[in-house]
N, C-alpha and C positions, 0 to 999 in steps of 0.2 A: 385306927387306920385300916386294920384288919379286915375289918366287915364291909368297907366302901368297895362299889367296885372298880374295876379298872377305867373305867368314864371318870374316876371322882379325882384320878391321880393325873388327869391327862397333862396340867401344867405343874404339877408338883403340888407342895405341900409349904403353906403357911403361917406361923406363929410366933406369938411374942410372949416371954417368958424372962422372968426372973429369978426365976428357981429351977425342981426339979424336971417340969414338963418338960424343959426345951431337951433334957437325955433321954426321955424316953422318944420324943416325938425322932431326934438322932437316928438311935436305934433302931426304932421301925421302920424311917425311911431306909434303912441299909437292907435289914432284915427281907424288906419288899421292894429294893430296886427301887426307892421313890427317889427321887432330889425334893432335897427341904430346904427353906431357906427361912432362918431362925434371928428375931429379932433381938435383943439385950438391950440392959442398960450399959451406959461407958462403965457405970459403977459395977460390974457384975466382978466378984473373984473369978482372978484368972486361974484358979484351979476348976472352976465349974464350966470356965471357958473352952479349954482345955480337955474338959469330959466330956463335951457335948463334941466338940473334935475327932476324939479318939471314939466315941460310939456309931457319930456316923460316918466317918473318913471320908471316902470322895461324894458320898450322895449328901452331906449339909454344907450351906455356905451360916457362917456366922457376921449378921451385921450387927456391931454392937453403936446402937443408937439414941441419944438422948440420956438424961439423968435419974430418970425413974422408966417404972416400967407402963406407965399409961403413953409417955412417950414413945417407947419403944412399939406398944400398942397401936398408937397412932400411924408410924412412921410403916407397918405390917399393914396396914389396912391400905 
């Protein structure tokens, strides 16, 4: 997210994750003032939930959507 430039952030930042990306992607968006909005499964641990929260505090919204993460996938696109 680093490298993009500020055109590439104009509506924010999109992704569907199951694991670890969706806290880094968090992070960055805080790190850089982005708003991200980060897809999940319903299934995801709420401790992972939870992290992707506290990394990006008000710049992520968490939609957790569908039961795997092709769904969640789907539902970001």
């Amino acid at each position: 997210m680093k490298i993009l430039s500020s055109k590439g952030f104009k509506g924010g930042v999109v992704c569907a994750s199951a694991g670890n990306h969706a806290q880094v992607v968090a992070f960055a968006g805080k790190e850089l003032k982005v708003k991200g909005v980060i897809f999940r499964p319903l299934t995801t641990p709420r401790q992972k939930v939870n992290q992707v929260r506290m990394f990006g505090e008000k710049f992520t919204e968490i939609k957790l959507i569908g039961d795997t993460c092709d769904e969640s996938y789907h539902a970001a696109k």
